[in-house]
N, C-alpha and C positions, 0 to 999 in steps of 0.2 A: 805561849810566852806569858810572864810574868803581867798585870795590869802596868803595873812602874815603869816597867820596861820599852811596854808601849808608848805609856805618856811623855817615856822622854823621847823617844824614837818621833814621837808623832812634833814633840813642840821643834825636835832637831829640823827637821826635811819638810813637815806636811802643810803647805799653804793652803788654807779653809775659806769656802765663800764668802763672801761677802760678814765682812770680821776683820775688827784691827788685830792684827798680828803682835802686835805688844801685850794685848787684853789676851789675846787667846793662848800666847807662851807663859802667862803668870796663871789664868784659867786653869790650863790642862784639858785635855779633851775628856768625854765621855762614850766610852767606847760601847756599843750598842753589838749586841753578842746574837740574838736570835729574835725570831718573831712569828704566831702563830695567831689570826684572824687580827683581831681590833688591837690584840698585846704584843707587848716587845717584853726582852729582859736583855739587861746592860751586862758589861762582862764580870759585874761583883753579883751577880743573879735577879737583883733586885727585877721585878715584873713593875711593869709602868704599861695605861694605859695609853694608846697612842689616840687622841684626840685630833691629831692633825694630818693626819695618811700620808706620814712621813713628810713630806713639802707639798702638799695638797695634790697630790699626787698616787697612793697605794691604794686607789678607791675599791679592789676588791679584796681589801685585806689583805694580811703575809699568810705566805704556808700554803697556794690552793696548788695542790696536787696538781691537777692537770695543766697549769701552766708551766709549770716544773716540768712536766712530761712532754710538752708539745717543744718545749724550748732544747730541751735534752734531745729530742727526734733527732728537732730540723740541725739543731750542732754536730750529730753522728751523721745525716745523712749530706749538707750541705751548709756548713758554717758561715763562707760571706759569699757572696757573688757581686761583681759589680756592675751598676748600673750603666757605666761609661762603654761607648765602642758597641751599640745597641746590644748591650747582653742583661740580661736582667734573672727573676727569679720568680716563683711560682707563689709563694706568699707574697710578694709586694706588690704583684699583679691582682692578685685578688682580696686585698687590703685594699688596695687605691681604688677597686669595683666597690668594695662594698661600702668603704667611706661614702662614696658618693650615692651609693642608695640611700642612706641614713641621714646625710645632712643636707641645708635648704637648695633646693630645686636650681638655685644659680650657678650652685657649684659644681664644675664638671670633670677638671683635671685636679689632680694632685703630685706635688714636688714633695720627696720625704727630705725629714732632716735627720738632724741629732737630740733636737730639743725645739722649748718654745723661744728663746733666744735668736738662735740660726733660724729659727721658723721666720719670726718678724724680721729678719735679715733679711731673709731670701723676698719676701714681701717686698720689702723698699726696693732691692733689685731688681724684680722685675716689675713694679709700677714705675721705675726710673727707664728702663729698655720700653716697655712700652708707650708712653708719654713721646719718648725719641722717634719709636717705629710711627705714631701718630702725626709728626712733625711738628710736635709741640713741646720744642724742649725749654721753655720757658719757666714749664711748669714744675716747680723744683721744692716748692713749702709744703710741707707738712702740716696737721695740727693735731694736736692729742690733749687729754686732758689732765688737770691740777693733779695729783696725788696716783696719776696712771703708772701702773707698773709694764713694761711691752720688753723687758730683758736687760742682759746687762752687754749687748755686744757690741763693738764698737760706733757702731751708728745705730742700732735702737736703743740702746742706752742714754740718747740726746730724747729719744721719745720718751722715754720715762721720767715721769716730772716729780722724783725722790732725792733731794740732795747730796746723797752718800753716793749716790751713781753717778754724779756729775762733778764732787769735788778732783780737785787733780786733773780729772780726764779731759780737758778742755771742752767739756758739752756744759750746756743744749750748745747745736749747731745753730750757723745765722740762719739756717732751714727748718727750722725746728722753732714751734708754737704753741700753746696752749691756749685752753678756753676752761672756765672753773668748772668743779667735781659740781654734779649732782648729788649734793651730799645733804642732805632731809634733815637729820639731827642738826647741822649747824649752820643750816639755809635760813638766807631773812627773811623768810616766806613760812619758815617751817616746813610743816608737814604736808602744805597745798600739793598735790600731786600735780595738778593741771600747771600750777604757777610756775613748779620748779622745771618740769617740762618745756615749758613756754618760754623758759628765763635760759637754757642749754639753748633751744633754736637758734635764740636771738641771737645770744653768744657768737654760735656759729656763724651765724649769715655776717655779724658782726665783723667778726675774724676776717672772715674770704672777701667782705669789704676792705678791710683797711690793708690786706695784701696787693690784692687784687684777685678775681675771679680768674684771668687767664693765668696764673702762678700758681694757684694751689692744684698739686697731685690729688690729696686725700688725707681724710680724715679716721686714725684709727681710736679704736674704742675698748674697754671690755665693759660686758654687759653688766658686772659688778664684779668693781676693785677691789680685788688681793690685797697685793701689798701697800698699797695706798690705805687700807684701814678696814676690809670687808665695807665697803660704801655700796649699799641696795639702793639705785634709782626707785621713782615709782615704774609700775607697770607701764606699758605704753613709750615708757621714756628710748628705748633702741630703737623703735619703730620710726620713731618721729625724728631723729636721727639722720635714720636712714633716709627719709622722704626728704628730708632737707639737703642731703647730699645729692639725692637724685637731681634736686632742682637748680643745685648750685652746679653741678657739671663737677663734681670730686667726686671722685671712689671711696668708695666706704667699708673700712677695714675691720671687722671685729675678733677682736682675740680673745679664742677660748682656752688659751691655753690652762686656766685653772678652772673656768663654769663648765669645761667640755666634760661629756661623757659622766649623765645624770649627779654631777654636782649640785645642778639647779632643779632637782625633777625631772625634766626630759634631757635626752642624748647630747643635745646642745643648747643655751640658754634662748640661742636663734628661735629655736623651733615652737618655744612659747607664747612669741609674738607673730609670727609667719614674719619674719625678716630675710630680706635676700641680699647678704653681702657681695662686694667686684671679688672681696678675696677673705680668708677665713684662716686667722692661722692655730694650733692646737699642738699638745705635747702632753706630757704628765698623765692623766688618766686612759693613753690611747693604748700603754701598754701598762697602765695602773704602775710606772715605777720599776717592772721587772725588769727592764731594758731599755737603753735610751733610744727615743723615736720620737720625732716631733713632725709636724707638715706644715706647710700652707696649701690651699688650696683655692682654685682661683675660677671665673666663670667663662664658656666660651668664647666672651669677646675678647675677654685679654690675653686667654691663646692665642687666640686667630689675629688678632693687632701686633703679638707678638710673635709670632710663627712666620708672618709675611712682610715684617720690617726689614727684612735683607733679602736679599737672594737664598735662593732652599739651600746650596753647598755651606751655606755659610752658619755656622755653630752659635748656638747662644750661648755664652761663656760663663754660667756659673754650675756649680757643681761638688760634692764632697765625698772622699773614701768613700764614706758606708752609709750615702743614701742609699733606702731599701733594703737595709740589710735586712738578712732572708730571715736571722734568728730573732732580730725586734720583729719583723710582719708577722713573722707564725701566732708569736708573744700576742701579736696586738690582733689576732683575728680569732682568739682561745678568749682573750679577753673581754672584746664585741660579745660570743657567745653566752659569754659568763653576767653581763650587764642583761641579755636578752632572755635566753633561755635558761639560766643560770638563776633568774628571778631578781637578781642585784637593783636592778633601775627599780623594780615593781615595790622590794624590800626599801628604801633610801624612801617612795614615795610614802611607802606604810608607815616611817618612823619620822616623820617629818613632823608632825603633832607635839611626839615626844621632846623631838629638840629644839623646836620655837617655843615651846610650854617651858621647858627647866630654862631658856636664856629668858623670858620673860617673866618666872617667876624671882628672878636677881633682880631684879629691876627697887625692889624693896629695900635690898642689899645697901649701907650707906657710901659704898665705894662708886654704887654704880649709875649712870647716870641715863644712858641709852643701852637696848637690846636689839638688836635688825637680824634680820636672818631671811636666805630663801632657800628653799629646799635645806640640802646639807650644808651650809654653807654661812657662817653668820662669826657674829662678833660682841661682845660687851664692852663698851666705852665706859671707864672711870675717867671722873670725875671730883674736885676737893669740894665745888659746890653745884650743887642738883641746878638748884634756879638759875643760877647765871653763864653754867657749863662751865665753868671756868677752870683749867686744866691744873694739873699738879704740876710743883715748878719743877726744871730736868733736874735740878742738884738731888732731888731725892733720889731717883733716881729708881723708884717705883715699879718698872716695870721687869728690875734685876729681881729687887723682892721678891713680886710674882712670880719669877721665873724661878727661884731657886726654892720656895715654899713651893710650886707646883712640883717638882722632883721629889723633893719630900715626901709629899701628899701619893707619887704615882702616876702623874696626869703629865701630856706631853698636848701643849699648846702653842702657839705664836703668841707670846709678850712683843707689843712693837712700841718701838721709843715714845710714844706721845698717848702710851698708856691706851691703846685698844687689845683687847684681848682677840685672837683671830681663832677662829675652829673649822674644822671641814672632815667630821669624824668617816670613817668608811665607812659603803653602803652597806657595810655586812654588818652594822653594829642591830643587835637587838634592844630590847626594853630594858631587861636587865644591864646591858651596857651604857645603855643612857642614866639608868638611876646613878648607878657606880659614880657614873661622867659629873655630875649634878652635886652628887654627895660632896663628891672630891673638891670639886670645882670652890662650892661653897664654905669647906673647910681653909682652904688654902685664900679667900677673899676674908674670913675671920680673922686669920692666923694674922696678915697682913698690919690686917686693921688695926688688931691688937699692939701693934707697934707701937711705941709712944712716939716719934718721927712723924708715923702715918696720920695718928689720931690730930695731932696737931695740926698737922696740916692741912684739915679739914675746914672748911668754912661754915 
């Protein structure tokens, strides 16, 4: 079909994530035609590198044969089987085994979803069944944190502290809490690791104070924010977190759904720190994107607190179509392979140099004003003035620029409205994909600049 054809087809019928629907019918879409390792080309041929693994998410690159072939099998030989009415499937069974070889020592069951959305779903639900089966249904608060991304579904979308998710939709819930980002570039501490560490506990303890300690469920987290801005805590900062939840009697939730599955260097960001979460939820790199699959997963106790809160006849009542489905587990157990034996995890750790060296060589850049990065996974913050951080005002509108000079340029990144640049290239990228990544990047920060708008607006 014609491109035109599509576009008006698409602004007719097609309602797009998270996107005004007036901006995206005057837009038009951008129709994405094919994709082979780190590259895409759109349906006018144009080749664009994909800097961002599609939604932080295609960590093993597009086009690997053998997931193509494992997913192709298990659809010829058994396409869905359902998990309901004890019937299940040979890859979900030994996906939910091997998750749990791989991730921290706490975790011992897993619930599959659709995504990481229904993942932190299924989380709230059953730390609310279990709280109940404990006889302490009291304990009903949440807390999460400033600039935390944790989905957009009906109830953890009150846990994500992004305003676009909660206009309209009547959230945050009266259950629903925050405590400030650990966020180093615009900490009044700076860059004290120990401070900002210190200044998150106290937070917390803070928080479960002014609730009350017999009220709060749990505390979720991710180890470093997505969509809230790529925001890299210092090192150390989950762990102590974690020991804080321990001692305040909440559960302590970490969501990997974008650090999971060597985003940060290792399999899980957890596993950096020796962190032991109640419950763990993940999505997006567990089948890298080929198919939707997401989980939580959760620790013996909170089985067993919730396995013997009723009577055994009696069902714990949550559940969807195509947990487990056989074609995402195959998907997602070719893709573990592919991270391990595959060399992926080992490749992401090798080129890690590369890509904290070209975000920090911008730094020079007069646009830019902060560089953070861990493992794959990082961000460039502009800036109008260096010394005082002082942000570009929204009327520019800045980070359209960026995004439509990066198109130009090849380059496929996250522009977020308060002017951070987000990356999370795939592990398969080599050196020469990084210089490429760098070149471009750099171009498309001149082009910008060159603006007479931009220039002015500089301090």
């Amino acid at each position: 079909m014609q491109t035109s054809d599509l576009v008006a087809l698409d602004r007719k019928h097609l309602i797009h994530p998270v996107a005004s629907f007036r901006e995206h019918e005057q837009a038009g879409v951008t129709i994405l035609q094919s994709g082979r390792g780190a590259y895409l080309s759109d349906h006018q041929g144009k080749e664009l590198l994909d800097a961002f693994s599609g939604l932080w998410c295609v960590n093993t690159g597009y086009g690997q044969e053998s997931i193509v072939r494992v997913a192709a099998e298990q659809m010829s030989r058994l396409p869905y089987a359902t998990g309901y009415f004890h019937f299940g499937s040979e890859p979900a069974i030994l996906l939910a085994e091997k998750l749990v070889e791989l991730s921290p020592a706490s975790l011992t069951h897993v619930y599959f979803t659709l995504g990481g959305s229904d993942a932190v779903d299924a989380a709230i639900r059953y730390i609310t069944h279990y709280y109940n089966s404990l006889g302490q249904p009291q304990k009903k608060q949440f807390i999460s944190l400033e600039r935390g991304y944790h989905g957009s579904s009906s109830v953890g979308a009150g846990l994500t502290a992004l305003p676009n998710f909660h206009f309209n939709f009547d959230l945050p819930l009266p259950t629903q809490n925050y405590i400030a980002s650990p966020y180093p570039y615009r900490s009044p501490v700076g860059h004290d690791d120990a401070a900002i560490i210190a200044g998150s506990v106290a937070a917390l303890r803070a928080k479960v104070a002014e609730l009350g300690a017999d009220n709060v469920a749990a505390f979720f987290c991710e180890p470093i924010q997505g969509s809230g801005g790529v925001i890299v805590p210092p090192f150390g900062w989950l762990k102590a977190m974690q020991k804080t939840c321990n001692e305040l009697g909440i559960l302590f939730v970490v969501d990997e759904v974008i650090t999971g599955f060597g985003r940060t260097g290792p399999l899980f960001a957890c596993l950096a720190e020796d962190v032991q979460p109640d419950l763990m939820t993940m999505a997006k790199g567990l089948t890298a994107g080929y198919a939707p699959m997401g989980a939580v997963m959760m620790s013996d106790r909170i089985y067993n607190t919730i396995a013997d809160g009723a009577a055994a006849h009696v069902v714990v009542g949550h559940g969807q179509t195509y947990s487990g489905h056989p074609v995402s587990a195959a998907i997602g157990l070719e893709v573990l392979r592919l991270y391990h034996e595959g060399g992926l995890l080992a490749n992401g750790v090798a080129q890690e140099p590369n890509f904290a060296g070209g975000l920090r060589d911008l730094l020079s850049h007069p646009l830019v004003g902060d560089a953070r990065s861990r493992g794959l996974l990082g961000a460039l913050e502009l800036v109008a003035d260096k010394d005082s951080k002082q942000r570009f005002a929204p009327e520019l509108k800045l980070h359209e620029r960026i995004a439509t000079a990066a198109y130009e340029q090849g380059l496929i990144f996250r522009a977020f409205g308060d002017n951070i640049l987000g990356f999370a290239p795939a592990l398969c990228y080599s050196s020469d994909d990084f210089a490429l990544m760098f070149s471009r990047l750099k171009q498309i920060l001149d082009t910008v600049l060159e603006q007479p708008e931009v220039r002015k607006a500089l301090v």
